[in-house]
C-alpha positions in Angstrom: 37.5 -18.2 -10.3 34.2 -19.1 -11.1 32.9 -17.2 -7.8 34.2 -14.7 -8.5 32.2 -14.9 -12.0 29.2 -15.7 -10.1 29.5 -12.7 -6.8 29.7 -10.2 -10.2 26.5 -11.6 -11.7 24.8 -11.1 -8.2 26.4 -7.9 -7.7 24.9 -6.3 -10.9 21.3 -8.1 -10.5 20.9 -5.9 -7.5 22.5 -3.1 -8.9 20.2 -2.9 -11.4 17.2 -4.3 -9.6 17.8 -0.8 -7.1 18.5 0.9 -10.0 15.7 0.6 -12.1 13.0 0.2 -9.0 12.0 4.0 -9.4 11.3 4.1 -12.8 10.2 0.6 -13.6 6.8 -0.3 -14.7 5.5 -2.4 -17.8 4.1 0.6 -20.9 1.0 -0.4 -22.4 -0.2 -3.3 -20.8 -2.8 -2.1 -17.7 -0.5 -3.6 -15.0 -0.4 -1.2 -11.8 2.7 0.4 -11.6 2.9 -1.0 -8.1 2.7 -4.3 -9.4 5.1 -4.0 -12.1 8.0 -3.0 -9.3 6.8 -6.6 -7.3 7.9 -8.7 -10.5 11.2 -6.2 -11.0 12.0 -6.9 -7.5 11.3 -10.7 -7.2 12.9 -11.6 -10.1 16.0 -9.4 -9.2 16.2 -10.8 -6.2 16.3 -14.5 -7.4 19.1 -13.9 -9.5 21.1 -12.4 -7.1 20.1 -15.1 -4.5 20.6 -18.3 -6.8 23.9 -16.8 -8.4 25.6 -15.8 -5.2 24.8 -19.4 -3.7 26.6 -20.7 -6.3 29.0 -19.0 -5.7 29.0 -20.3 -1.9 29.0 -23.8 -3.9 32.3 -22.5 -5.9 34.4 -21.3 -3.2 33.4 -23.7 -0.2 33.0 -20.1 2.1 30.2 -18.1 3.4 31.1 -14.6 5.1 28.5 -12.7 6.9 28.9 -9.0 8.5 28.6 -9.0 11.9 25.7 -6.5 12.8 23.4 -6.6 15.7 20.9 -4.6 13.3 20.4 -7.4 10.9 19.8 -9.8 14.0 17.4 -7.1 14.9 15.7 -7.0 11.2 15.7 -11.2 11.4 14.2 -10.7 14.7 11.1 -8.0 12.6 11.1 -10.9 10.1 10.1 -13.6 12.5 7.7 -11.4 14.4 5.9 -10.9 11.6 6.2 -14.4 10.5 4.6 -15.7 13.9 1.5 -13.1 13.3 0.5 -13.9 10.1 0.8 -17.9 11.1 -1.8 -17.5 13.6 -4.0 -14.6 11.7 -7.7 -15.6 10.9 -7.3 -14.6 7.3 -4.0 -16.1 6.8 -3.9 -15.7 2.8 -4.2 -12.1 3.4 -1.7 -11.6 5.9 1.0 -13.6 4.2 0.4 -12.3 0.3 -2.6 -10.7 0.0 -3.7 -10.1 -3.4 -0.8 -9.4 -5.3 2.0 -9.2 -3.0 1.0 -6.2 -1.0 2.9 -3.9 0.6 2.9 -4.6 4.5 2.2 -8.6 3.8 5.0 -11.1 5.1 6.2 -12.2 1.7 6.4 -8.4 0.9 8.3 -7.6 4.6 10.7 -10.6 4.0 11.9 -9.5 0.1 12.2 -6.3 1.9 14.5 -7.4 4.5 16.3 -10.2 2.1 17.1 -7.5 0.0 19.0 -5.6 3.0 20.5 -8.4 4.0 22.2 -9.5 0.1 23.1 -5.5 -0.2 24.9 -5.7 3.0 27.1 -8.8 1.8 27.8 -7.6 -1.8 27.7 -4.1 -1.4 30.8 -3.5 0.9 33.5 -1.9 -0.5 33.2 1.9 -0.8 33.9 1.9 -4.5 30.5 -0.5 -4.7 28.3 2.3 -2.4 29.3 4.9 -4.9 28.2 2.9 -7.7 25.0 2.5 -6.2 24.9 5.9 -5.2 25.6 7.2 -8.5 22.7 5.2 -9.8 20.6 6.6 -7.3 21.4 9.8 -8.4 20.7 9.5 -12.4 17.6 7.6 -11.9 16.4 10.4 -9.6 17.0 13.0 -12.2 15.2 10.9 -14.8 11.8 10.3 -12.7 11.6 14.1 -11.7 12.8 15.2 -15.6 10.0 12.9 -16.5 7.7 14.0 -14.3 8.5 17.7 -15.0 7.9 16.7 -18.9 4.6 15.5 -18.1 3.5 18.2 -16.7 3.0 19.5 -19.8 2.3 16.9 -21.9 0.6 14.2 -19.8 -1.2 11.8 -22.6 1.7 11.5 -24.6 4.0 10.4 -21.7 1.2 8.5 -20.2 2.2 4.6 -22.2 -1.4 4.0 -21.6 -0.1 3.6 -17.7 0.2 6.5 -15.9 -3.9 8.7 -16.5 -3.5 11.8 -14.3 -0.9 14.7 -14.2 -0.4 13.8 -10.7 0.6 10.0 -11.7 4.1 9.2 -11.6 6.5 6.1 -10.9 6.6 6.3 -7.3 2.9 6.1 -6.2 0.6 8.9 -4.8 1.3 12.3 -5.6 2.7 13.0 -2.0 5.3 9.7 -2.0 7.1 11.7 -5.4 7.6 14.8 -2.9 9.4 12.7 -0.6 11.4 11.2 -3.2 12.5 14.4 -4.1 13.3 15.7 -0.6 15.1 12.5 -0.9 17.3 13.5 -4.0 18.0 16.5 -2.4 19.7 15.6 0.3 21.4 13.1 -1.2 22.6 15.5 -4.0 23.5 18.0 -0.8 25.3 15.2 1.1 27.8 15.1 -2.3 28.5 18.6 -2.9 28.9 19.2 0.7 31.2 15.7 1.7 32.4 14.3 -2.1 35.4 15.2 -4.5 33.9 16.2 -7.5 35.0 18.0 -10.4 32.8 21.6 -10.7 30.8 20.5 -13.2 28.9 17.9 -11.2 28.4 19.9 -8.7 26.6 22.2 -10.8 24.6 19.6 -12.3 24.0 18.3 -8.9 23.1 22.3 -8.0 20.4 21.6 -10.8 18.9 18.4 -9.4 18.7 19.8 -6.4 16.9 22.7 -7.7 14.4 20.6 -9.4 13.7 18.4 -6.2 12.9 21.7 -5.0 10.5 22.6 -7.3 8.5 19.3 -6.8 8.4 19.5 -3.3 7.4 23.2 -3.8 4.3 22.0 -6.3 3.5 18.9 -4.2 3.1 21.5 -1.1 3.0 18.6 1.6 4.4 20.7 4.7 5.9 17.3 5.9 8.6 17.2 3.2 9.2 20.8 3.9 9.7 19.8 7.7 11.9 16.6 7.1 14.1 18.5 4.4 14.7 21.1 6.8 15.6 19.2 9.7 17.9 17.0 7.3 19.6 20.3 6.2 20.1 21.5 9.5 21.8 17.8 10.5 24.3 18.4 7.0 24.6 22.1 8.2 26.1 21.1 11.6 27.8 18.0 10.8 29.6 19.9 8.6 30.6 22.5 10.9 31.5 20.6 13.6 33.8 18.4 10.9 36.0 21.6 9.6 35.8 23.4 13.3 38.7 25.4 12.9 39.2 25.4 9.5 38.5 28.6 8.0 38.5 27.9 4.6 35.6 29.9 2.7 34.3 26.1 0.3 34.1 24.5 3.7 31.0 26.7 4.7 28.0 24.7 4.2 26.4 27.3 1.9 24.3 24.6 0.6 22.8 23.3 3.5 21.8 27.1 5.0 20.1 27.9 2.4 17.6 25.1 2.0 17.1 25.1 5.5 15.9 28.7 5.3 13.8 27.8 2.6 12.2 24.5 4.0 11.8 26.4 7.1 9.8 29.5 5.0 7.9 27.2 3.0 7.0 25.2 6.3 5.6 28.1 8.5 3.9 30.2 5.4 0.7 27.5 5.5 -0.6 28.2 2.0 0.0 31.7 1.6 3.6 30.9 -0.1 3.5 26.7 -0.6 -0.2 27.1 -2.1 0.9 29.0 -5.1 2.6 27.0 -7.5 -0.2 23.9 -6.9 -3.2 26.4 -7.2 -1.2 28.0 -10.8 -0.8 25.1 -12.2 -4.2 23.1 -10.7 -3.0 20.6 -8.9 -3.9 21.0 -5.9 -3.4 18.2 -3.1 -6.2 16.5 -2.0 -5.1 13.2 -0.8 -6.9 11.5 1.9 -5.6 9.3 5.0 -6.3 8.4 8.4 -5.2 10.9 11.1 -2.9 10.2 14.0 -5.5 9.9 16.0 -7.9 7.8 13.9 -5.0 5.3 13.6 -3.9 5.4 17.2 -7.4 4.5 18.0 -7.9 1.6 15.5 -4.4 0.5 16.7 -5.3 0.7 20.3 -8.5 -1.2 19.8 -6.9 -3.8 17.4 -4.3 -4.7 20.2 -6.9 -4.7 23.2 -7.8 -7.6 20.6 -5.2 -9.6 19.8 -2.3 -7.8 22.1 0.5 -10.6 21.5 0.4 -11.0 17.5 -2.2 -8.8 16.3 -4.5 -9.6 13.6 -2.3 -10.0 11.5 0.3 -8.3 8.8 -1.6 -6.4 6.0 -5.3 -6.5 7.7 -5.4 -2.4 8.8 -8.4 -2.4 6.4 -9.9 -4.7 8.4 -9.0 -3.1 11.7 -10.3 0.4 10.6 -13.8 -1.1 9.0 -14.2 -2.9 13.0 -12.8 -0.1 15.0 -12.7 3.2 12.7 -14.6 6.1 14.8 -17.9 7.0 14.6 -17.6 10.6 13.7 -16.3 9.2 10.0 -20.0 8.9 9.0 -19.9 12.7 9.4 -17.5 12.8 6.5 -17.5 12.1 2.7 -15.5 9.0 3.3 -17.6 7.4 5.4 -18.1 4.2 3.1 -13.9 4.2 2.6 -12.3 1.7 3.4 -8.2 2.7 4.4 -5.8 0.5 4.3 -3.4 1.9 5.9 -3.1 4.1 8.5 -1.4 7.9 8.5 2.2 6.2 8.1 3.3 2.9 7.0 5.3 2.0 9.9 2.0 3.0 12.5 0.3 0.6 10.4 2.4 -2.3 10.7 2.3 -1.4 14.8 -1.3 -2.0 14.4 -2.3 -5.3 13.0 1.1 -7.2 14.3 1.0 -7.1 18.4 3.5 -6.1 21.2 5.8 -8.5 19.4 6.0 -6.7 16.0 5.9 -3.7 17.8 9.0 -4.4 20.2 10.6 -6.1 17.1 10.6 -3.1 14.9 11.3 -0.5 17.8 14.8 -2.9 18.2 15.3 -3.1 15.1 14.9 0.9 14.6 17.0 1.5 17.6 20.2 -0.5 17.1 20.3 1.3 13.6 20.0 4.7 15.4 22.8 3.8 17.3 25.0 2.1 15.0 24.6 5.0 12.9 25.4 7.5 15.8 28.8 5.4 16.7 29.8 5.7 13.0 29.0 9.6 12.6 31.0 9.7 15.8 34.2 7.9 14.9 34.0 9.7 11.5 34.7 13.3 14.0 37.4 11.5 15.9 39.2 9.4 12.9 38.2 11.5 9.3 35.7 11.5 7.3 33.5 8.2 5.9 31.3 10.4 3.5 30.0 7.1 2.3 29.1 5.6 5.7 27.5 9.0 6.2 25.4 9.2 3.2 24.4 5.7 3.6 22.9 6.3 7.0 21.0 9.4 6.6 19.5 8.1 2.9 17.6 5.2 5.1 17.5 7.6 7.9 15.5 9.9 5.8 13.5 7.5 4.2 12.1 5.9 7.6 11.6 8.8 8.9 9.2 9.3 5.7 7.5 6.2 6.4 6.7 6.4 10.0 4.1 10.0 9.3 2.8 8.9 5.6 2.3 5.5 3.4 5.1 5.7 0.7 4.7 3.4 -0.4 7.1 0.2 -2.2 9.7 2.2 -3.8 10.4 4.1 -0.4 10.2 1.4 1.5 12.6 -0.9 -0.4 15.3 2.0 -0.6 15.5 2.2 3.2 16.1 -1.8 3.4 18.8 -1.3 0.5 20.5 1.7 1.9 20.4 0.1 5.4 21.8 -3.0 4.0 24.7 -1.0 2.1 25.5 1.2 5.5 25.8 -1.5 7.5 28.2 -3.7 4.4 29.8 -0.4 4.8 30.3 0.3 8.8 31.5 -3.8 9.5 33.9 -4.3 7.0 36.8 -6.0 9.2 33.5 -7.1 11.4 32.5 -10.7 9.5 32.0 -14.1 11.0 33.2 -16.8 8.3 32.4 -20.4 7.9 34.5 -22.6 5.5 32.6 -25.7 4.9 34.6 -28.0 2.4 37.0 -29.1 4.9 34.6 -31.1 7.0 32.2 -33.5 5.2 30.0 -33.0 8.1 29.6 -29.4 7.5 29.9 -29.8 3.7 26.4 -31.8 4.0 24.9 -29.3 6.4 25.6 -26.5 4.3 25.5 -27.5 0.7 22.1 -29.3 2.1 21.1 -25.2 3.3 22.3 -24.2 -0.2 19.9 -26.4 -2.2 17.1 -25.8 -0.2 17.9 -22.1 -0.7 18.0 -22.2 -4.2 15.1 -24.5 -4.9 13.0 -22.2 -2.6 13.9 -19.5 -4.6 13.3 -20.9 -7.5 9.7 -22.0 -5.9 8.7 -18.5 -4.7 9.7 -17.0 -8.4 7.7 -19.2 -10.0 4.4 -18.9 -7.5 4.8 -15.2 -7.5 4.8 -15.5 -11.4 2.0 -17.2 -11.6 0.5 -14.9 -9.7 1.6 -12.1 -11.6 0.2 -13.8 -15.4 -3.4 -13.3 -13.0 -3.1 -9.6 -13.7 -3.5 -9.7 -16.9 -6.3 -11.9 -17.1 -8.1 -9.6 -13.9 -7.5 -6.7 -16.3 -9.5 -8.0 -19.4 -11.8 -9.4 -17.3 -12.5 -5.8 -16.7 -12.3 -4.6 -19.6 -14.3 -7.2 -21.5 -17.0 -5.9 -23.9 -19.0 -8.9 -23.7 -20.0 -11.7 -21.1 -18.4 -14.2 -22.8 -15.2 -12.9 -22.8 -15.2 -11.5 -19.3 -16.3 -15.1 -17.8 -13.1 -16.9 -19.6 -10.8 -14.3 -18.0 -12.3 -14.3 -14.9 -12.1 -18.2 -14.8 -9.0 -18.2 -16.2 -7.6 -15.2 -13.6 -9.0 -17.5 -10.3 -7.3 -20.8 -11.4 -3.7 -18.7 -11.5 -4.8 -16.8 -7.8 -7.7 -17.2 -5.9 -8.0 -14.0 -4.1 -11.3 -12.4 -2.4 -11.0 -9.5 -5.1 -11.3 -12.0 -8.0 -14.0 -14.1 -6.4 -16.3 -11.2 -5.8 -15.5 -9.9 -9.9 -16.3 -13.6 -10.2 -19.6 -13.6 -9.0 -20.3 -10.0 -10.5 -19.5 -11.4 -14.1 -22.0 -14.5 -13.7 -24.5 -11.6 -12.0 -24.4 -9.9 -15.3 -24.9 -13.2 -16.7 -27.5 -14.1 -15.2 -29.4 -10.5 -15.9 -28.8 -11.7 -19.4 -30.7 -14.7 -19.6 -33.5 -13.6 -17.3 -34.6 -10.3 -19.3 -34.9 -12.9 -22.3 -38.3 -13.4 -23.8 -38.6 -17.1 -23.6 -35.4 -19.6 -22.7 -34.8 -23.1 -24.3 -33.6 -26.0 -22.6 -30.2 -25.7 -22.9 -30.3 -21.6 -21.9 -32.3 -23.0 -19.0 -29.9 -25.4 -17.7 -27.0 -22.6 -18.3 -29.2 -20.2 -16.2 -29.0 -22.6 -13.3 -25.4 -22.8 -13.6 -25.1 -19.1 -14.2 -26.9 -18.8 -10.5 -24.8 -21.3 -9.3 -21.3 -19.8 -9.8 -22.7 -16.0 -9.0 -23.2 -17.9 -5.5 -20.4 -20.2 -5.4 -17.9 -16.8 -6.6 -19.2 -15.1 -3.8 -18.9 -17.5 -1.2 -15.5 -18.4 -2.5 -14.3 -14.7 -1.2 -15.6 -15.6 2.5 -13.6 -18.3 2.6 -11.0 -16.9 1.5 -10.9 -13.9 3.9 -14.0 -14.1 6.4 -12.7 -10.7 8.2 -13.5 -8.9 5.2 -17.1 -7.7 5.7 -16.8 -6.3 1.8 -16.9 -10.1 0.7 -20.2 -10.6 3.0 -21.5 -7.4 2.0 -21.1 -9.1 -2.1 -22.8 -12.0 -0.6 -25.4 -10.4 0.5 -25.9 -8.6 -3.2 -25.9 -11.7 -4.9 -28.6 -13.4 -2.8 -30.8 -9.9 -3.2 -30.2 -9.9 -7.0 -31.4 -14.1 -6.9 -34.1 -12.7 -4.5 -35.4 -10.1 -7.0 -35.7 -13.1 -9.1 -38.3 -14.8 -7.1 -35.7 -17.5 -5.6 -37.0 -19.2 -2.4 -35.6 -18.2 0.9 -32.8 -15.2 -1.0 -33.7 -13.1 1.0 -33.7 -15.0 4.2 -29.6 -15.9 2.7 -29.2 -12.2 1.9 -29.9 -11.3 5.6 -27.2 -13.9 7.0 -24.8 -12.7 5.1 -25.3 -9.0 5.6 -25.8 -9.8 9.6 -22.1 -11.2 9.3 -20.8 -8.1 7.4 -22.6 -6.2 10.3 -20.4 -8.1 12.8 -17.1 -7.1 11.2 -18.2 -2.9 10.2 -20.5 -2.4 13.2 -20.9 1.5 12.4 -21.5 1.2 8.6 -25.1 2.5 7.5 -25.2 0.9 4.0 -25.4 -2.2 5.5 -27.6 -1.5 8.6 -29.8 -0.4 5.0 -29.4 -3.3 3.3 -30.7 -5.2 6.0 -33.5 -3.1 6.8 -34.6 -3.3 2.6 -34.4 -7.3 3.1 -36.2 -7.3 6.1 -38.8 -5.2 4.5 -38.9 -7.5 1.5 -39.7 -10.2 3.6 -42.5 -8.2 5.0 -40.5 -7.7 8.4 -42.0 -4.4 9.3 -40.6 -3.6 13.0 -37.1 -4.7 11.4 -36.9 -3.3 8.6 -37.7 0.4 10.5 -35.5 -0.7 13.8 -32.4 -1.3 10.7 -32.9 2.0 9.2 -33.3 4.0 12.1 -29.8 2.9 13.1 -28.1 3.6 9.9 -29.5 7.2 10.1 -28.9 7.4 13.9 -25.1 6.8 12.3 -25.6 9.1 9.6 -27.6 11.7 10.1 -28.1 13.1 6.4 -28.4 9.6 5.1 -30.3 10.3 2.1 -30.4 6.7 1.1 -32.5 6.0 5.0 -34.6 8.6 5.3 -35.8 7.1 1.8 -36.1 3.7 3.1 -37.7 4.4 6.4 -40.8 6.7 4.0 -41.4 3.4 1.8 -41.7 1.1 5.4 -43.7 3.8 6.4 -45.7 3.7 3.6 -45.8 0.1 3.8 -47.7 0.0 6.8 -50.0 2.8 5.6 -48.7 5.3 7.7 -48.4 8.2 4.4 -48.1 11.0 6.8 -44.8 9.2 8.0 -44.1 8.7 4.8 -44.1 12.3 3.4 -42.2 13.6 6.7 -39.4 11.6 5.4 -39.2 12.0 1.7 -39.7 15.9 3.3 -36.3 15.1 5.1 -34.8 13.3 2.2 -35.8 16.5 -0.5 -34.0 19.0 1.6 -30.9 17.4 1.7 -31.1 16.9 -1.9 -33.3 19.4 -3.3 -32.7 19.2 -6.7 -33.5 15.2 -7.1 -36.5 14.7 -9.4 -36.6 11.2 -8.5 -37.3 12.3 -5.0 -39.8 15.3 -5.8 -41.9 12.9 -8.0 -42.0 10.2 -5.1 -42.6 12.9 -2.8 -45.8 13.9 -5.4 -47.4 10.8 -5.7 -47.4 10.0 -1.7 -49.4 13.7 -1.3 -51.8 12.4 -4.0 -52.3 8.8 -2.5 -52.4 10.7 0.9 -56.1 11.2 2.3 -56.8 12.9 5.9 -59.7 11.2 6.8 -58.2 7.0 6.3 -54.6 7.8 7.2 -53.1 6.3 9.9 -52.8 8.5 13.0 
């Protein structure tokens, strides 16, 4: 039958879509890896959904499992649907700038993919399939990454720079991935029949998972692997309870708990030494727990139904981040995302997102529970088993750190494939060619499916070609060239983070044709235009996101740059936009600086010292403002105020000869008997 045809086609479009999500990416071409995985996935995921409607259009039948989890993930879906609808920066929330991880279109591939898995992936010979794929991709990313290690630029493909690069993300999201290989390759040996030899080369995999989570040294993984093991440890005792056969003893499982647990209570002592022998030592910065609890708790006073909508932490933590941040070296970083992926989405989509993902999060729990359960009464379902502790794992993962898309996806899929897995006799059918009234209804559902598949795929491929033309826009080595990409990367998607390069371009333009001697007619009227789009680029990323204080802040530059020109009322422009930046990073000190340097270009005195005394009142050791606040000082003839501060501004950066020379000429301009007392 020609469904049948069709329901294969889907089948291995997924397959291969999980399959090759670790290790995709596109060599040679300056794509994010990140970004590569988005057009993998989107264009799996069309074939899978187009081909298995037709199928529906073949055999006149759609069969669905019966699960009160995907109700529950339906139910995350709409949530999140709701609070990007009614967010302020609605582009953002619903596909940010290239399909980010944590915007709606993002969420819903996420949870489409789950729900396809759990329809075609039912049958246990299917899971081990996908298993088994699971398995041999692993072994390739961590065999790769173990290659590089030693040879990073020739296995770079002009992609991947650092050691520390790899297919998964951060450095920290590859140690989870191999905690995750670990215990999958553990769940095998310990609940599969397989021939000796596997096992051994399983034995190996695990050995090598080891060996990254050992060089990654991120006491989390050691934590979750061990508390995995001692699950697989115990499961598997209480399954063989009175058999006392020597290969039933979880040998396996013992031992990496003992080790996990070693690794996990040595602090670097023990975990630090392979990093610091090999130099590559973890320095990765996040949010803390309670940084993000606080941006979260302040977001929802805010907006406590919705949030402010899906994929917006950045703009959470630059409104609500703490003050003591300015104490830190990241005090001008902007996080978008908060210590785990999961606290994040808890913080920018309300009570409802919230209470939708603690449902969804529960009912899995328990379905998973029942099924461990019935396993112990009625014999073993190794598959059910492995296919609820794989997303169990990986959620776990995502609730204490950002994993990132990989990770992510994998728990949909693997959630999708337990639950095809646990409700196989548990489906609710519909046969629709029997009735012409249903035939219309559904075949009228189909076609709107398919044609909104088709849609999306071809938006998000537009989107995608962008990329490109962003990344030569970049790399251009002359204006010319840079200002057709740009243009040409804004007409496929008009996103903030190409408006503000936008502008940037026609500001290096623009620096161009002013520093030349003498302009014709023609070079003059391009000059105007040149001005012109700098402006209209910059204001083009306002209205694209006005909660972004970053595309106020460029704004602002572009009006000071037009201002250091000699164009009328800049400046005045310049201070309305950085005033609105203000409003939406209230504790950053570059801008309180900016708007004291504008405020003392348009001979604002009292303004211009009120701005910089409250960006060093943030930041104590502000360089940057003690500098500004000794040229107002000196503006209004006060040298003695002057050299306290360039004083203040030498000792916390002694060696600056930029600063020692300033210093020198305000002591020789400096004379006791006309300064200002």
């Amino acid at each position: 039958m020609w469904s049948n045809i069709l329901d294969r086609i889907s089948f291995w479009s997924l397959f291969a879509t999980l399959a090759l999500l670790p290790v995709f990416f596109l060599p040679f071409t300056k794509i994010p890896i990140e970004i590569g995985k988005g057009l993998l996935l989107i264009v799996g995921l069309a074939i899978s959904v187009i081909f298995y409607l037709a199928a529906r259009f073949s055999d006149g039948k759609i069969i669905l499992p019966k699960s009160w989890t995907l109700v529950a993930g339906g139910g995350v879906v709409l949530a999140i649907l709701l609070s990007a609808l009614f967010s302020s920066a609605r582009e953002m929330s619903f596909f940010g700038t290239m399909f980010d991880v944590g915007t709606f279109w993002f969420i819903f591939a996420g949870f489409l993919l789950m729900f396809l898995v759990s329809i075609v992936f039912r049958s246990p010979d299917h899971a081990r399939k996908i298993l088994w794929g699971i398995i041999i991709v692993s072994g390739v990313v961590l065999i790769f990454q173990f290659l590089r290690l030693f040879a990073p630029s020739v296995l770079s493909f002009g992609v991947l720079a650092e050691k520390t690069d790899n297919f998964l993300g951060s450095w920290n999201a590859l140690g989870f991935w191999a905690g995750f290989t670990a215990i999958l390759s553990l769940l095998i040996i310990e609940f599969f029949q397989a021939t000796k030899a596997i096992k051994w080369l399983l034995v190996g995999l695990i050995a090598l998972s080891l060996f990254f989570v050992f060089l990654i040294s991120f006491p989390l993984i050691w934590g979750l692997l061990g508390f995995f093991a001692l699950l697989v440890f115990i499961y598997k005792i209480s399954f063989f309870a009175g058999v006392r056969e020597k290969k039933n003893f979880p040998a396996g499982s013992l031992t990496i708990m003992v080790l996990s647990l070693l690794f996990f209570t040595s602090g670097q002592f023990i975990a630090g030494l392979l990093p610091n022998y090999l130099r590559l030592p973890n320095t990765e910065v996040r949010p803390s727990f309670s940084s993000t609890a606080l941006v979260a708790k302040s977001s929802l006073t805010r907006d406590p139904i919705l949030g402010l909508g899906p994929n917006r932490f950045g703009d959470a933590w630059a409104m609500h981040r703490p003050a003591k941040i300015n104490n830190t070296p990241y005090w001008n970083t902007i996080f978008d995302s908060g210590v785990g992926m999961f606290p994040t989405f808890f913080a920018t989509t309300g009570l409802v997102g919230i209470l939708a993902w603690l449902l969804f999060f529960v009912l899995f729990i328990i379905h998973g529970g029942r099924s461990l359960l019935e396993s112990l009464k009625d014999g073993l379902k190794a598959e059910e088993l492995v296919f609820f502790v794989a997303p169990l794992f990986l959620f776990i993962a995502s609730f204490f750190y950002p994993t990132g898309s990989v990770i992510f996806l994998f728990a949909m899929a693997t959630t999708g494939i337990f639950i095809g897995l646990s409700s196989p006799n548990k489906t609710e059918g519909w046969s629709f060619f029997e009735d012409p009234r249903k035939s219309f209804f559904f075949i009228l559902l189909l076609v709107v499916a398919i044609v909104g598949s088709v849609a999306f795929s071809f938006k998000y491929l537009e989107r995608f070609a962008s990329v490109s033309y962003f990344g030569r826009a970049l790399a251009a080595t002359n204006i010319s060239a840079a200002e057709t990409s740009i243009q040409r990367a804004v007409s496929l998607s008009p996103n903030d983070l190409y408006w503000r390069t936008y502008a940037q371009v026609y500001l290096l333009k623009l620096n161009t044709l002013v520093n030349e001697t003498s302009l014709s007619q023609e070079e003059q009227v391009e000059l105007q235009r040149t001005l012109r789009e700098a402006v209209n680029g910059a204001t083009s990323a306002t209205v694209y996101n006005r909660e972004n204080f970053i595309n106020f802040q460029t704004l602002g530059a572009v009006y000071d740059t037009l201002g250091s020109f000699g164009v009328p009322s800049a400046y005045g422009k310049a201070i309305e936009a950085y005033q609105a930046a203000e409003k939406l990073n209230p504790l950053n000190p570059a801008i309180k600086l900016a708007l004291s340097r504008d405020n003392l270009a348009f001979g604002k005195i009292e303004e211009a010292k009120s701005y910089a005394d409250r960006a060093l009142s943030l930041k104590a050791d502000y360089i940057d403002a003690l500098v500004a606040l000794s040229q107002i000082a000196r503006a209004d003839n006060n040298l003695s105020e002057a050299i306290r501060y360039a004083e203040g501004a030498l000792t916390l950066a002694p060696g600056d000869e930029d600063l020692t020379q300033y210093l020198d000429s305000l002591k020789s301009a400096s004379n006791p008997k006309e300064e200002k007392r």
